[in-house]
PASEBA-1860 file (N, C-alpha, C; in nm, 3 decimals):
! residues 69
1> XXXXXXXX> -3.671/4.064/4.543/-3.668/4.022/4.405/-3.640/3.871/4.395 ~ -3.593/3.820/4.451/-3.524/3.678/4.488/-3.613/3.571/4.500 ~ -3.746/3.634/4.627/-3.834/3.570/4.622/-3.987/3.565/4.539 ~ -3.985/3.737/4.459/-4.057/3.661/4.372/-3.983/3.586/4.227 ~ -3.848/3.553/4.184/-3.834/3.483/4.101/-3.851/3.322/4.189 ~ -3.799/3.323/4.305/-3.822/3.199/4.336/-3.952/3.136/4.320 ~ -4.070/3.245/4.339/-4.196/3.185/4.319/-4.263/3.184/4.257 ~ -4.205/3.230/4.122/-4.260/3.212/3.991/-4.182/3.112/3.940
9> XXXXXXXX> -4.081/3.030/3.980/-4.026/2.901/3.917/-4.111/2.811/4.004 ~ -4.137/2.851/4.102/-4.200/2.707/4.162/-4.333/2.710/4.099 ~ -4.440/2.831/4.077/-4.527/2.823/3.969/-4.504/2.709/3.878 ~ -4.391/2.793/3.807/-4.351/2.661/3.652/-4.318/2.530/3.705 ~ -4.288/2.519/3.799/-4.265/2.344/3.809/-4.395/2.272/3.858 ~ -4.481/2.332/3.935/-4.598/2.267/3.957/-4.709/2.294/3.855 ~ -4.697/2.363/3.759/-4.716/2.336/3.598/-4.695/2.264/3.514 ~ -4.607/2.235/3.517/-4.535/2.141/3.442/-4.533/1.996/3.515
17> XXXXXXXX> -4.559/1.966/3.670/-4.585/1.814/3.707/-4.774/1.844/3.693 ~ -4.801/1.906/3.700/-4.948/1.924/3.696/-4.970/1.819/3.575 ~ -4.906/1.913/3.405/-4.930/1.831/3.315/-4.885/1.688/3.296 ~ -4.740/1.679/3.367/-4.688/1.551/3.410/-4.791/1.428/3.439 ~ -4.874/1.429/3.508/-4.945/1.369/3.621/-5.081/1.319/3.540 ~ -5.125/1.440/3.444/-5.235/1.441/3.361/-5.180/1.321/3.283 ~ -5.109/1.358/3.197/-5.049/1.253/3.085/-4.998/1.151/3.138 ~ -4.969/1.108/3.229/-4.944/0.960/3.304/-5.059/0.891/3.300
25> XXXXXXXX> -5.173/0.986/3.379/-5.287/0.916/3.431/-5.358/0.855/3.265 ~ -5.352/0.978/3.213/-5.425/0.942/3.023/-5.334/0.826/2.960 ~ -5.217/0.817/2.971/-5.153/0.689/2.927/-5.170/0.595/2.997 ~ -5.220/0.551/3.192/-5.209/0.465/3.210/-5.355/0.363/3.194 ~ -5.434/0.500/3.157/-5.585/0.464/3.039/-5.596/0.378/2.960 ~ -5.484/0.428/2.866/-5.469/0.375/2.750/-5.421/0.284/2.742 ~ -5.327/0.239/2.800/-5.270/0.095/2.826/-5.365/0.001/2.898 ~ -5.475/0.032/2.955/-5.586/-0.022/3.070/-5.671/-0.065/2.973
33> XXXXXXXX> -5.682/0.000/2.858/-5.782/0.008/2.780/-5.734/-0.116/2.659 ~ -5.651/-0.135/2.642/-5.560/-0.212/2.516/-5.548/-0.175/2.460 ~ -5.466/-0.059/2.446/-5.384/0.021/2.355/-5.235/-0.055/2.292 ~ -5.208/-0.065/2.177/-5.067/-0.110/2.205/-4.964/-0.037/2.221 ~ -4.837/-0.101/2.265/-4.710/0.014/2.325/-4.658/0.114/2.171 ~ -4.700/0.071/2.090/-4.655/0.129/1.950/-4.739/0.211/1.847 ~ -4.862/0.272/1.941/-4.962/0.318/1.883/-4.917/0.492/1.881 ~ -4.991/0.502/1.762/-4.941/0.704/1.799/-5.033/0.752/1.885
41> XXXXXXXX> -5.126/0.714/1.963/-5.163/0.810/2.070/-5.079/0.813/2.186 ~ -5.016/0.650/2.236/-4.928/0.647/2.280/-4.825/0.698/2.248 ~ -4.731/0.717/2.149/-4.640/0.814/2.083/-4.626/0.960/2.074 ~ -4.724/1.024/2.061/-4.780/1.193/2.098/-4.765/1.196/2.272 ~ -4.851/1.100/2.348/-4.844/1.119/2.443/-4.718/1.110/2.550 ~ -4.598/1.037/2.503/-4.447/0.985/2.557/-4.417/1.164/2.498 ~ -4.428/1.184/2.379/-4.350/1.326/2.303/-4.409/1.444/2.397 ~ -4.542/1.467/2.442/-4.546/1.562/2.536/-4.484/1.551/2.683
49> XXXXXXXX> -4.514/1.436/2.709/-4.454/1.407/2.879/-4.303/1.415/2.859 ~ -4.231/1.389/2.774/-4.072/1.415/2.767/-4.031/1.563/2.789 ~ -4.128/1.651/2.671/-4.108/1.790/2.670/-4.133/1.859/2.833 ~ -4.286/1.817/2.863/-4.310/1.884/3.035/-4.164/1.829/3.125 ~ -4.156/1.711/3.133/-4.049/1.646/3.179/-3.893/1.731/3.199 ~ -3.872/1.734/3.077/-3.697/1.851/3.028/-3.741/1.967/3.102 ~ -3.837/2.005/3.060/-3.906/2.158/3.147/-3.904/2.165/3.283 ~ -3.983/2.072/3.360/-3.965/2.104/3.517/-3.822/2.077/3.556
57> XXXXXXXX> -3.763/1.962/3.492/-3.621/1.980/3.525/-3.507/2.075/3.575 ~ -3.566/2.130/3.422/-3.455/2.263/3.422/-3.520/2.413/3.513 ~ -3.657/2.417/3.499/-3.670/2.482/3.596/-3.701/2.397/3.802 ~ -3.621/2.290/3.770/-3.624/2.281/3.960/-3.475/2.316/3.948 ~ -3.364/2.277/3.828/-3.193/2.324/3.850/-3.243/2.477/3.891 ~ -3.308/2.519/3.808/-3.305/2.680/3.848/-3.325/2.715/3.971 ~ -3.377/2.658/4.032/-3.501/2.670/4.136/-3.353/2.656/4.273 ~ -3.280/2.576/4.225/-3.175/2.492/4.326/-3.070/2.577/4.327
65> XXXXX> -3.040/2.643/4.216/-2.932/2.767/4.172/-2.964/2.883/4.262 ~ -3.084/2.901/4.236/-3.133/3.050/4.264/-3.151/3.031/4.442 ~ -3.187/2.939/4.516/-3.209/2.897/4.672/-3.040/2.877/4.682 ~ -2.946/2.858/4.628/-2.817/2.872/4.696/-2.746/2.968/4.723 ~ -2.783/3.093/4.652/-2.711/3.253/4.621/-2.786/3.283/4.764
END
């Protein structure tokens, strides 16, 4: 049981840098492109990468919890 929760969090974290990685690459577009730092596509795009961000976080604590038991 242990190991499939372990490997359904590691699922969610390479989900969550998956989208990480996406939205970096699309912001570092947009800045390539002359976007300014104060634009709302830039703004939507900081508000999703924060959310994926909090997310893999808390599921790698999990991930670190659950590999110490």
């Amino acid at each position: 049981m242990k190991k499939l929760k372990m490997w359904l969090i590691s699922v969610k974290i390479e989900w969550h840098w998956w989208f990480i990685i996406r939205i970096r690459r699309k912001g570092n577009s947009l800045l390539r492109g002359g976007a300014a730092l104060t634009s709302q596509k830039l703004y939507h795009l900081n508000r999703r990468l924060s959310s994926h961000s909090t997310k893999a976080m808390k599921a790698q604590a999990a991930y670190n919890i659950l590999a110490k038991k």
